[in-house]
C-alpha positions in Angstrom: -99.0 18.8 61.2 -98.9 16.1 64.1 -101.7 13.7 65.2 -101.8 13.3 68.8 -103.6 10.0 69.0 -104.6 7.8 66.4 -107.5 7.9 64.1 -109.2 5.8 61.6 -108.0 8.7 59.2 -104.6 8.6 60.4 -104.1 5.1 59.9 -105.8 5.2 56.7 -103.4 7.8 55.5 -100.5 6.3 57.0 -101.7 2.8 55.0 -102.1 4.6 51.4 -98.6 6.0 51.6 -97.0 3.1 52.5 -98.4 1.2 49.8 -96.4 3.4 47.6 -93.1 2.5 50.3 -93.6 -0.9 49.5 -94.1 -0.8 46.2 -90.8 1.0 45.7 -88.8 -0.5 48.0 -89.0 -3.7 46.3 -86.7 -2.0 43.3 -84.8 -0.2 46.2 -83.4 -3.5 47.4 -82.1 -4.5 44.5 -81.0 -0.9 42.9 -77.7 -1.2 43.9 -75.3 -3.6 42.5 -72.3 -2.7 44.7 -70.3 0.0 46.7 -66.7 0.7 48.0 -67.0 3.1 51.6 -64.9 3.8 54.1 -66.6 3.5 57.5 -66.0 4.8 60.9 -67.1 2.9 63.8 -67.0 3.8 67.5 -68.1 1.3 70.3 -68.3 1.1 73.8 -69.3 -1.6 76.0 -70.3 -1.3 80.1 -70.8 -3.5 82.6 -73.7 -2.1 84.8 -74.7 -5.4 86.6 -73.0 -8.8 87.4 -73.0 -11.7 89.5 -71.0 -15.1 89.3 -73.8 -16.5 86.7 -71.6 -13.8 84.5 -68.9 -16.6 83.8 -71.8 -18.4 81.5 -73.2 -15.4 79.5 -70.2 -14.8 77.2 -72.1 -18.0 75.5 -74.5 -15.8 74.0 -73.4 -12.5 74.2 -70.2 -10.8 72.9 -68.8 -9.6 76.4 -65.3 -9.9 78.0 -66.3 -10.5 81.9 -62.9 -9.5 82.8 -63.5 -6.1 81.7 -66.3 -3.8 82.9 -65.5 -0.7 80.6 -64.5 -0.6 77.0 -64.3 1.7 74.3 -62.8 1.0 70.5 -62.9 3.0 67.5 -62.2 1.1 63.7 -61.6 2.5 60.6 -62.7 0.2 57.8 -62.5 -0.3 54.0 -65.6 -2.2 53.3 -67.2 -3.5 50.0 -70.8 -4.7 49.2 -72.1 -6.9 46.2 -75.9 -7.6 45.9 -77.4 -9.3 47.1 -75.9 -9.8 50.5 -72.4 -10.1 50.3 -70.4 -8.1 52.2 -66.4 -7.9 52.8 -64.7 -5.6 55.4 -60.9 -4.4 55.7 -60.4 -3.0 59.6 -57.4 -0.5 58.5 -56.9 1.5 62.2 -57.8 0.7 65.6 -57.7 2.5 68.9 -59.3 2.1 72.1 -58.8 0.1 75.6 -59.3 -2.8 74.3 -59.1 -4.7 71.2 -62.4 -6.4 70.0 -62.6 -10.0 70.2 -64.0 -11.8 67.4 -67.1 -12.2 68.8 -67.3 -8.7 69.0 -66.5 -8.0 65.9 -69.1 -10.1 64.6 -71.9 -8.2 66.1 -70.4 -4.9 64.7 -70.5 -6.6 61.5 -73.9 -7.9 61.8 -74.7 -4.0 62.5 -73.7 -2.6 59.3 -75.0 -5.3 57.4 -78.3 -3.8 56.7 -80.7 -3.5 53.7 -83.5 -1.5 55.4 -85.7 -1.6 51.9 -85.4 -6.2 52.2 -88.2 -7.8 53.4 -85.8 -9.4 56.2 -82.8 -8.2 57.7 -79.9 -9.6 60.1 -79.5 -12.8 58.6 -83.2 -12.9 57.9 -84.0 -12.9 61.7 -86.3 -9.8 61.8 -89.1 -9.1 59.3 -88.9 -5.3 58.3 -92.0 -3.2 57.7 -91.8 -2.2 53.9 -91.8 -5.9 52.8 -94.2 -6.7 50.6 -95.9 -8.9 53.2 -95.5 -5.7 55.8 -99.2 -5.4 55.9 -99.9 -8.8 57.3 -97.3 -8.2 60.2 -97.8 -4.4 61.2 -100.2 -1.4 61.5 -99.5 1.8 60.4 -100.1 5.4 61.9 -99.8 8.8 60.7 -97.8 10.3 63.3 -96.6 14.1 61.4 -96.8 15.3 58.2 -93.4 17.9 57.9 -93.7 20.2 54.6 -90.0 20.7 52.7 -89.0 22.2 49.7 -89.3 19.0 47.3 -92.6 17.9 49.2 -93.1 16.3 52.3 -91.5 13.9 55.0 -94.1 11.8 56.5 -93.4 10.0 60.1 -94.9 6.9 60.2 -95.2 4.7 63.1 -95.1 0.9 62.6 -96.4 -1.4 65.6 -96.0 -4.9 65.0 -99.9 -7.2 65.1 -97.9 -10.3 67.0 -95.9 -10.5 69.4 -92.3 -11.9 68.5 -88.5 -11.3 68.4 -88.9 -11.2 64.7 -91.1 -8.0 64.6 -89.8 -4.5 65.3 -91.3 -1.5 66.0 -90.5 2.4 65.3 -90.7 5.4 63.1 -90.2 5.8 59.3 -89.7 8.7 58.0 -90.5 9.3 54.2 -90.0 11.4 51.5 -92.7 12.2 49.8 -90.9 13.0 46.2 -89.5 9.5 45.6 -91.5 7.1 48.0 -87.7 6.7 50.1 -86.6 6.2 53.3 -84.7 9.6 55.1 -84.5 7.8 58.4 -85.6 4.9 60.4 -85.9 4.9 64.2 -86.8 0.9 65.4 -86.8 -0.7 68.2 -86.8 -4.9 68.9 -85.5 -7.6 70.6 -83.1 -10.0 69.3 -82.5 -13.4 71.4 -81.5 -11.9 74.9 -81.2 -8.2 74.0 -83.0 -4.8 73.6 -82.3 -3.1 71.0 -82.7 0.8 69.5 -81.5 1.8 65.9 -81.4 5.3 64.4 -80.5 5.2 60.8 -80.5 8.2 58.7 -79.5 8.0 54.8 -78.1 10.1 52.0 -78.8 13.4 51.1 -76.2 13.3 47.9 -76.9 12.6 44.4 -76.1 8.7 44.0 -76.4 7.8 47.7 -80.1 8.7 48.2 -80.5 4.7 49.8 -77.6 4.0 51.4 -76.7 4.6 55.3 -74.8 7.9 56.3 -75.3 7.4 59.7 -75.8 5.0 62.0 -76.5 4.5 66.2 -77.1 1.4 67.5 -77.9 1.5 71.4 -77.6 -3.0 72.8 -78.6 -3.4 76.4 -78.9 -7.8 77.6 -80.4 -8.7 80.5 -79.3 -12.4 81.4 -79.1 -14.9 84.1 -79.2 -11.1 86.9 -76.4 -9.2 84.6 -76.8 -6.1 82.9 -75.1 -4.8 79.8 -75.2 -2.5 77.7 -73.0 -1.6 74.6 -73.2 1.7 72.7 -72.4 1.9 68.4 -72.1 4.6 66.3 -70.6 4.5 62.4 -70.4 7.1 59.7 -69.9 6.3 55.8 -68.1 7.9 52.9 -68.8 6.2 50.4 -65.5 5.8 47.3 -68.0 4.4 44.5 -71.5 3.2 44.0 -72.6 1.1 41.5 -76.7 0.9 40.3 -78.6 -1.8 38.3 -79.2 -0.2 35.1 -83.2 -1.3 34.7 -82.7 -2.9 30.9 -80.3 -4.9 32.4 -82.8 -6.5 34.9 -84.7 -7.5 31.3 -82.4 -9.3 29.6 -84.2 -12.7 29.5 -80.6 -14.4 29.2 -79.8 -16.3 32.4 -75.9 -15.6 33.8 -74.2 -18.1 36.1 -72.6 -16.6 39.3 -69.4 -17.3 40.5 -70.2 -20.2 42.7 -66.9 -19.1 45.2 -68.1 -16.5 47.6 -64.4 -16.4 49.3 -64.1 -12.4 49.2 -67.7 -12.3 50.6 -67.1 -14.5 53.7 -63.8 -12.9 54.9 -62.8 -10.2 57.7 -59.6 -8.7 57.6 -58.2 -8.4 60.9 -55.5 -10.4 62.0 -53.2 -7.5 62.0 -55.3 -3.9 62.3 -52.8 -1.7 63.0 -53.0 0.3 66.4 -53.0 4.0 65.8 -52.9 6.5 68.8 -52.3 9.0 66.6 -55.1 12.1 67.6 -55.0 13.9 64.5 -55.7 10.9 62.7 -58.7 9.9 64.7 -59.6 13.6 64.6 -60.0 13.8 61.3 -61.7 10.3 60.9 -64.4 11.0 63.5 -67.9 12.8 62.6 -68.3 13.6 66.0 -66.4 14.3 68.9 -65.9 11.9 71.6 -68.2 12.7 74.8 -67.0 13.1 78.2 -68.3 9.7 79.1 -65.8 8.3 75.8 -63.0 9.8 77.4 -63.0 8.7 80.4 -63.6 5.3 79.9 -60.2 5.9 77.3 -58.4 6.3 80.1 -58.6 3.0 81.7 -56.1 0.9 80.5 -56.1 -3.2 81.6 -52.6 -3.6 79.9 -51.5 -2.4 83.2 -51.1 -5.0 85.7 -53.3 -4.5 88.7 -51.7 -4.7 92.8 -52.7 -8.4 93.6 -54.6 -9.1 96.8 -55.4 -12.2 98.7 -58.4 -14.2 97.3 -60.9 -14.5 99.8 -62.6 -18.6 100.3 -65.7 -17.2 98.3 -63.2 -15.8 95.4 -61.5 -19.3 94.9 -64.6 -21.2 95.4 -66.4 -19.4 92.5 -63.0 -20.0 90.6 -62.9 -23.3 90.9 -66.7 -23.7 90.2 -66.2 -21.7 86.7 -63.6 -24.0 86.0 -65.1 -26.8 86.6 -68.9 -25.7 85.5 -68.2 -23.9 81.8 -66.0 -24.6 78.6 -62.3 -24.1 79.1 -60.5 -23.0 76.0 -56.5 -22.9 75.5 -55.0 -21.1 72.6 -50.7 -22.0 71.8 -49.5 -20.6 68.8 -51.0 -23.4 66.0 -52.7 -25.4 68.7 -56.1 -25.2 70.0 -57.7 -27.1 73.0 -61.2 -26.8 73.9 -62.9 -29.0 77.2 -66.6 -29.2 77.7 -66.4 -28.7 81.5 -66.4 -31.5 83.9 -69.7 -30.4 85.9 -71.2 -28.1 83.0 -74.8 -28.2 82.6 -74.8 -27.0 79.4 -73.9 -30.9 78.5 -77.6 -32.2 79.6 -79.7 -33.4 77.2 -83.3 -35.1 77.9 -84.9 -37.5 75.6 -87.8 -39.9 76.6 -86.2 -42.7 75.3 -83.2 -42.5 76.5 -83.7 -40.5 79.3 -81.4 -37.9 81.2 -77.9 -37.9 78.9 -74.8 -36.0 79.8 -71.6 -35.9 77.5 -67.9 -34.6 77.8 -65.9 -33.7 75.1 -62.5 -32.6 73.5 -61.6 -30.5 70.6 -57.6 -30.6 69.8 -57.0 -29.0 66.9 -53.5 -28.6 65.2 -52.8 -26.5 62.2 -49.9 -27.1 60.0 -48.5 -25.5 56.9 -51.1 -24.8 53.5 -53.7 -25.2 56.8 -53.5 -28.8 56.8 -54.9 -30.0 60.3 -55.7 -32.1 62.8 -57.7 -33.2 64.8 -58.3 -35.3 67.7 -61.9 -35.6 69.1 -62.5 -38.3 72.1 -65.6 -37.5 73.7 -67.9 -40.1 76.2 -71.5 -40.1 77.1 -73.7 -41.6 79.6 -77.1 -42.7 79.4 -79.2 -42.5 82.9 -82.2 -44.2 82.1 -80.7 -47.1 80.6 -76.9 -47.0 82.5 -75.3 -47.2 79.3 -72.0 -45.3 78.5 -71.0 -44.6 75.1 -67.3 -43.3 74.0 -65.8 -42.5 70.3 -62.2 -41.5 69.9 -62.3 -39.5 66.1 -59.1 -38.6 64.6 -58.8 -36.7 61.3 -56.4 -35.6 59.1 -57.0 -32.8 56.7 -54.2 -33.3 54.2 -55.7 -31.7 51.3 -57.8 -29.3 52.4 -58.7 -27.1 49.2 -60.0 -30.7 47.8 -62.2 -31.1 51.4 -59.3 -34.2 51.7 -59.2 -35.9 54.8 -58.5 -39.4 56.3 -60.1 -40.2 59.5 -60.2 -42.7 62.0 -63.1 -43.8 64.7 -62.4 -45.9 67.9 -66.0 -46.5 69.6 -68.9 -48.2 70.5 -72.4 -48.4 69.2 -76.1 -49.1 70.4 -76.3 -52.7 71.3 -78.3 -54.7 68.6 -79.4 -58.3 68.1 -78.6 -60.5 64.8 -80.9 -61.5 61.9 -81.2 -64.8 63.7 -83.4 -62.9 66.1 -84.9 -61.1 63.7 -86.2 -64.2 62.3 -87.9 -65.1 65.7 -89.5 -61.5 66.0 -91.0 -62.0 62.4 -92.9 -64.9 63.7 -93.6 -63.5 66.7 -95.4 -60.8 64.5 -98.0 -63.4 63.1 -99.8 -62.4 66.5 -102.3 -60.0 67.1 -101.0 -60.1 70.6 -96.9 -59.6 69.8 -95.2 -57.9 72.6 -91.6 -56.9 72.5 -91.8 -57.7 76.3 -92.8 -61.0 75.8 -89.9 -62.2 74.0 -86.1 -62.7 75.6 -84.2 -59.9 73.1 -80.4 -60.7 74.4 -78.8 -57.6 72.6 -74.8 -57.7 71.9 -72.7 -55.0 73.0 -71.1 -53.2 69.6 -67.6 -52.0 69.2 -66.2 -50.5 66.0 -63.0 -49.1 64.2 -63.9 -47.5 61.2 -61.5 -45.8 58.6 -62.1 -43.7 55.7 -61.1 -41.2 53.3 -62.6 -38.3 51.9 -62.2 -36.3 48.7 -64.0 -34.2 46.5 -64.0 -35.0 42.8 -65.7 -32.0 41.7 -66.9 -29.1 43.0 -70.3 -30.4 45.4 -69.5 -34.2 44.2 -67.1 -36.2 46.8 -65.9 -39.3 47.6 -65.6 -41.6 50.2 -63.7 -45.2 50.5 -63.2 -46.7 53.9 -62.8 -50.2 56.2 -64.5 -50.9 59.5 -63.9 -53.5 61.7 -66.8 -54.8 64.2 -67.0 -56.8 67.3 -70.2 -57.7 68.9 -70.1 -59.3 72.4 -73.2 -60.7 73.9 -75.3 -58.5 76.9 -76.1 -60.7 79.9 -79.8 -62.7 78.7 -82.8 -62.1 80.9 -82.6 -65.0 83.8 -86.4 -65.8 83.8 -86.9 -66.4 80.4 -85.4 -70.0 78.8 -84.5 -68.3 75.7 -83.9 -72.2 73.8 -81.1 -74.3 72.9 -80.5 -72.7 69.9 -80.2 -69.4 70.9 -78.5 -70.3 74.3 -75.7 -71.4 71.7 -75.7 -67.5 70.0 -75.6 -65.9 73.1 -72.1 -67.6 73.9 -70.6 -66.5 70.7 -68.6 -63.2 69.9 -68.9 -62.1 66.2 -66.6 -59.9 64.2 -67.5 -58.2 60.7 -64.8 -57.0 58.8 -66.6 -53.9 56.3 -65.1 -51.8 53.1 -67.4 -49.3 51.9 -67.5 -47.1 49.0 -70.0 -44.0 48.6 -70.7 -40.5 47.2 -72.3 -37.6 47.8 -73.7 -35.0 45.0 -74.9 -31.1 45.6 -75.6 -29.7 42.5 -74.6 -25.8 42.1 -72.3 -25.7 45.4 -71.8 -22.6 46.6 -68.3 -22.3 48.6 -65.6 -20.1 50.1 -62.3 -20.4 50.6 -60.6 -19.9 54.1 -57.2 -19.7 53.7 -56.3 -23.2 51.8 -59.5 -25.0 53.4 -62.8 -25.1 51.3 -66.1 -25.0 52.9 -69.8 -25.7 51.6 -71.6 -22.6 52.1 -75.3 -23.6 50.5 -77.5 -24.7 47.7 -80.5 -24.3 46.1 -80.7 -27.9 45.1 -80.9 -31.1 46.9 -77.0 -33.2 48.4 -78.0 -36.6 47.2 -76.2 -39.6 48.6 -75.4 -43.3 48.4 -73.2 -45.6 50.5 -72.5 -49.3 49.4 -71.0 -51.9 52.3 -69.3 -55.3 51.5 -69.0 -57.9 54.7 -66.1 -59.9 53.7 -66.0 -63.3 56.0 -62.7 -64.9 56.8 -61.0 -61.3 57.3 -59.6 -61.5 60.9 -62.3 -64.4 62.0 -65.2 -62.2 60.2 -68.3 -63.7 59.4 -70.3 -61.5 57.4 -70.9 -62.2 54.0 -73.8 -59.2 52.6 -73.9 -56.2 50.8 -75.3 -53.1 52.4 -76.9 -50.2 50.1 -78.4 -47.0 50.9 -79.2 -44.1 49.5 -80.5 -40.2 51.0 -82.1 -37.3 49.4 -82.3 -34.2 51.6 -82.6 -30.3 51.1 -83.9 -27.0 53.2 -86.1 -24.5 51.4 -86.8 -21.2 52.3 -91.0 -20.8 51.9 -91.1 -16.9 52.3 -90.3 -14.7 55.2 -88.4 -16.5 57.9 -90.2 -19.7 57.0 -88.4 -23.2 55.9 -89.0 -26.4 54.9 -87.1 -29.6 55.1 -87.4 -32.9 53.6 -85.1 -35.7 54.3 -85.9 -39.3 52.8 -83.8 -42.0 52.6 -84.2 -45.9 52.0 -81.7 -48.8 52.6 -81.5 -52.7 52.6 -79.3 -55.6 53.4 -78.6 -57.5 50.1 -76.5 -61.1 48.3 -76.9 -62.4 52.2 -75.1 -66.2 51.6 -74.6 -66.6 55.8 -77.0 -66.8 57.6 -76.0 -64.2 60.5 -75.7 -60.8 60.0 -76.5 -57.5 62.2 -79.4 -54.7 60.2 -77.1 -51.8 61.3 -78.2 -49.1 59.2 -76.3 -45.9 58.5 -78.9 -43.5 58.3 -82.0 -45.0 59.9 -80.8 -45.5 63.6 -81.0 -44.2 67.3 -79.5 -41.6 68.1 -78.2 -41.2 72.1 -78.0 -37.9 72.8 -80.0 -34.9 71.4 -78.3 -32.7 68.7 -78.7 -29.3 67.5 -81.3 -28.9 65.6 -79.0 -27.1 63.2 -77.8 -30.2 62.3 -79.4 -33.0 59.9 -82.5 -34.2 61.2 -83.2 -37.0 58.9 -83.1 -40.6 60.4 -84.4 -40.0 63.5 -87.6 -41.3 64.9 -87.7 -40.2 69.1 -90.6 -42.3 70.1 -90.2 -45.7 67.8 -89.0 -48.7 70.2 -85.2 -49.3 69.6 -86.3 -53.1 69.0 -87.9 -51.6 65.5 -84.6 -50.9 64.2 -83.1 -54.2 63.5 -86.3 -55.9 63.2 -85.8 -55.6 59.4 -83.4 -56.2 56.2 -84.6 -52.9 54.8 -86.4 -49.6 55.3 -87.9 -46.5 53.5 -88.8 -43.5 55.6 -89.1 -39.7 54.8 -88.6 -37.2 57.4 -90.3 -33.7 57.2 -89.9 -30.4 58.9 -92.2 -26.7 58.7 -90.1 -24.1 61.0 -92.2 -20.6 61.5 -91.9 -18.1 64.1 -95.9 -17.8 64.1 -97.4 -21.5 64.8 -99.2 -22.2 67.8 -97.2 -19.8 70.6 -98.5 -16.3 69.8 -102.2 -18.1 70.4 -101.3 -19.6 73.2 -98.9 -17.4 75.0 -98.2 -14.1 74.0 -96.3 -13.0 76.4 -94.0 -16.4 75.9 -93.8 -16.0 72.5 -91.7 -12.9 72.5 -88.5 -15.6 73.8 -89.5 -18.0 70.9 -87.1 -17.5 68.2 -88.6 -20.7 65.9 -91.5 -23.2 66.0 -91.3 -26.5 64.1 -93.6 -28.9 62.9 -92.5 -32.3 62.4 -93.7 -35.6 60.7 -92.0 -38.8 60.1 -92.8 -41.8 58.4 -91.5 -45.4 58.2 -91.7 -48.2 56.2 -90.1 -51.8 57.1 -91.2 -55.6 56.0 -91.9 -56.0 59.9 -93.6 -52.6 60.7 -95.6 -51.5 57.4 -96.4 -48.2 58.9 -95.3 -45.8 61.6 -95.8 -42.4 62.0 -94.5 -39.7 64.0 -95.7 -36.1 64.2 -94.0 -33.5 66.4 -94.3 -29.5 67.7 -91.1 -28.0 69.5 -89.8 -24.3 69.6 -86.8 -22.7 70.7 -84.4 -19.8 71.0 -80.7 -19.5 71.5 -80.5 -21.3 74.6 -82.7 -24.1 74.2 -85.2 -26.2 72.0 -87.6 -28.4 73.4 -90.0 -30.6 71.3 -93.0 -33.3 71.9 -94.0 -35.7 69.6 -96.4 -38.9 69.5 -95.9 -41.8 67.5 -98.6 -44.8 65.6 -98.3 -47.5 64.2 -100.9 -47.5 61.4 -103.4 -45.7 63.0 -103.1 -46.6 66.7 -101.1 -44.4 69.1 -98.3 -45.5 70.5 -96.7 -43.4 72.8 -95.1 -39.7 73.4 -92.0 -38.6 73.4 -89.9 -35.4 74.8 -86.6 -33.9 73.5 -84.7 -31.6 75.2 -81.1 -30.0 74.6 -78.9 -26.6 75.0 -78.0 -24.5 71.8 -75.2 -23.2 73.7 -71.5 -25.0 74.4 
């Protein structure tokens, strides 16, 4: 029986039966404790469009420029463990080419599916038999197919907003056990259009898991067209289910905390088999005529050289010059930001227009101790400053997160406590203007170095010196600033600093690469404090305080593709016996040029006066963050939102002795090229002023 359009009975049948999908699918997800398969994937990549923007889209999509045409086929031993943990063995490989590890990536990300989860590629796309599905997609009886055991029911699923984390498609269920036979979706994922057709078991044991699989990837970006082609079969060795009395056993078990195996891709050496028979035998299907031919061009083979044209070594020089240039030699690895790449803007309304360059050398030495050497210098438009840091770090015990670093660089410029003292009597007026007052600042330099260690598994230490020299800034020639401070302005100061700190995340998950540990996550807060000494007489020092601060921060996950962030911190300036000292704070500072907004955003404040922050010997503020992909776009702009990956709410607030009260509230969405974000800041309760924040996502 099939319903040509749909009906208020259609979708009220279609609703009633997937009631009963949801309801099972939440003990489908978790049915399955683990499985051994080996999987056979095919792949084939072509280029259909390109133009010279091509040299930037490898960025964001997995695509060798170089190579218009390219087939693979892999043979892998793969394992899962609920609830997401996956580990793959590549054990054969033919083809043209051999996948890059971008590549393989996205082939992993591909069979990396749950379809009965509420969320699925790295929780980027909410799937329809969640328990919230009803809130995100309608339902419509499309045919109603009798079998033997019952009947298989197609269901089509249209998402109710319009965003890259909804799909839409077919579902086709059995009617005996509420399962899934087969799903046919379509979506978009950052700059692609995607199709997948999954089918499932038909054996005893294997009733939810994947048989086969075509996945069908076409990106449209910057005028260049691609489109890439996946298929995989799997046979599965063992399966493993969740016995149901075991889910009620009250008695709570601690899992491993080292997720190593789970994290970990083995394919340094796949072997490369040509053998037919052996590929025969490992394929479900045979290879079409377009497969074939595509086999047959080989780019091992060196192709007849011809004379550049002026165009050709123009546009060579320009991708040389305009994107990131990365060298590879044996254990040593170079990466340059570009000298004219775009992709190093950033805009704040502070600081105005910013642009950085940067190195990455990286050496690797035996037990994967490394090194590394980052200089990297920025310049500031708005305010003609330029900023440079030279980092060097050691990693000499790396399964203990061991390193020593070093930091040549310079700072924002700041003023002393001395000035300080001025501006808090300044602030006894109703009138008080920053303007009105001559604010010489002093150009900061720094060497700072420290060593880092971990104690216990989330707990480590750090112990480090730093060495600072403040030279005054030219004063403003039409104020008279006074005898007294005419007398700072002509001195240099120098602060020589120990500091001592730790940092503490309970239940730290982690995995091993090779001999190097890395933090993978948490479900409880990394808690922080950092004590300073200023020793005087140390190399003509003059600081004599203590320094103490202390940070709370943590990411929750609120539901389906929904987070929140808190991030509060406080800090003061403590035992000062001279007179003189500079409030530089570690965690409540400006920060130059805009950042990912993957990394840490407590501390920062994009609106409050830079004068604010070293108006004051202490400070308490508390940074919070709501990210959604359904805030304000999809009423504003539908057909905008369906580029917006994430929308954020922000909202900021700040405590010193010399501003009691400042608040900043902020929107900004994004994707995988960009975030953009506006925000407007009060003190108490009258505004102050907006602010803009702009950067790339992409290097």
């Amino acid at each position: 029986m099939s319903f040509a359009n749909a009906t208020p009975q259609s979708r009220h049948q279609a609703d009633s039966i997937m009631k009963y999908v949801i309801e099972e699918a939440s003990l489908y997800a978790n049915a399955i404790s683990g499985y051994s398969a080996d999987i056979y994937i095919k792949g084939r990549t072509e280029i259909l469009r390109k133009n010279w923007l091509i040299q930037y889209a490898h960025h964001l999509i997995p695509i060798d420029r170089k190579k218009p045409n390219t087939i693979f086929e892999i043979v892998s031993e793969s394992e899962y463990e609920a609830p997401n943990l996956y580990h793959h063995n590549f054990k054969a490989l033919n083809g043209n080419v051999v996948p890059h590890g971008q590549k393989q990536r996205e082939i992993l990300t591909f069979l990396n599916l749950n379809v009965y989860a509420p969320t699925i590629y790295e929780e980027t796309i909410i799937t329809p038999v969640g328990q919230k599905a009803f809130r995100y997609y309608e339902f419509n009886m499309e045919e109603i197919r009798e079998i033997d055991e019952g009947y298989i029911y197609k269901i089509r699923f249209l998402p109710k907003l319009r965003s890259q984390k909804l799909v839409s498609g077919d579902l086709y269920i059995r009617s005996d056990e509420w399962r899934i036979e087969k799903i046919d979706m379509h979506g978009r994922h950052d700059f692609a259009e995607f199709n997948l057709e999954m089918t499932f078991g038909d054996q005893f044991g294997q009733l939810i898991l994947p048989n086969k699989a075509n996945l069908f990837v076409r990106y449209q970006l910057l005028g260049n067209t691609i489109e890439s082609y996946y298929h995989s079969s799997f046979q599965y060795t063992s399966v493993q289910w969740i016995k149901r009395e075991e889910k009620k056993n009250g008695k709570r078990v601690w899992k491993s905390l080292d997720l190593t195996k789970y994290y970990t891709l083995s394919s340094d050496s796949i072997p490369f088999i040509q053998d037919d028979a052996y590929w025969d035998e490992k394929r479900d299907e045979a290879l079409s005529e377009d497969d074939e031919h595509i086999y047959s061009i080989n780019y091992d083979k060196a192709l007849p050289t011809t004379k550049d044209s002026t165009k050709t070594d123009y546009l060579k020089l320009t991708e040389k010059l305009a994107s990131t240039i990365s060298y590879n030699m044996h254990s040593t690895r170079i990466r340059y930001s570009g000298l004219l790449n775009p992709l190093q803007l950033g805009y704040s309304s502070r600081s105005g227009l910013s642009y950085r360059q940067q190195v990455r050398i990286t050496k690797t030495f035996e037990n994967d101790r490394q090194l590394l050497i980052r200089p990297e210098v920025g310049y500031l438009f708005k305010r003609k400053e330029l900023y440079f840091k030279l980092l060097t770090e050691m990693h000499y015990l790396p399964e203990k997160k061991g390193y020593v670093q070093l930091t040549v660089a310079n700072d924002n410029q700041t003023y002393s406590s001395r000035m300080k003292y001025e501006i808090n009597e300044h602030l006894k007026d109703s009138l008080f203007d920053f303007n009105d007052l001559n604010l010489d600042y002093y150009r900061h330099y720094y060497i700072d170095l420290r060593n880092n260690i971990e104690l216990a598994n989330g707990l480590e230490l750090f112990t480090g010196v730093s060495y600072h020299y403040r030279d005054p800034v030219i004063k403003k020639k039409n104020v008279n600033p006074g005898e007294e401070i005419e007398e700072l302005i002509d001195e240099r100061f120098y602060d020589f600093t120990p500091v001592v700190g730790l940092s503490y995340t309970p239940r730290q998950f982690y995995r091993m690469n090779g001999k190097k540990k890395e933090y993978v996550r948490s479900y409880y807060p990394t808690m922080s404090i950092e004590v300073a000494k200023g020793i005087p007489g140390v190399f003509n020092s003059i600081g004599n305080y203590t320094r103490v601060e202390a940070d709370i921060h943590q990411s929750l996950k609120l539901g389906l593709l929904k987070r929140f962030n808190y991030h509060i911190s406080a800090g003061l300036f403590t035992q000062k016996e001279s007179s003189l000292y500079f409030a530089d704070f570690q965690y409540f500072s400006r920060r130059n040029f805009p950042e990912s907004w993957d990394e840490r955003i407590g501390g920062v404040f994009h609106t409050l006066r830079r004068e604010w922050f070293n108006a004051s010997d202490k400070y308490v503020q508390a940074h919070l963050m709501y990210e959604s992909p359904f805030i304000l776009m999809n009423l504003l702009d539908k057909k905008a939102s369906k580029h917006v990956l994430s929308e954020r709410l922000y909202l900021g607030q700040l405590w010193t002795p010399a501003l009691p009260s400042y608040t900043e509230i902020g929107y900004g969405f994004g994707n995988a090229i960009f975030n953009i974000a506006v925000f407007a800041g009060f003190a108490k309760t009258d505004f102050e002023r907006f602010g803009v924040r702009f950067t790339f996502e992409i290097e």
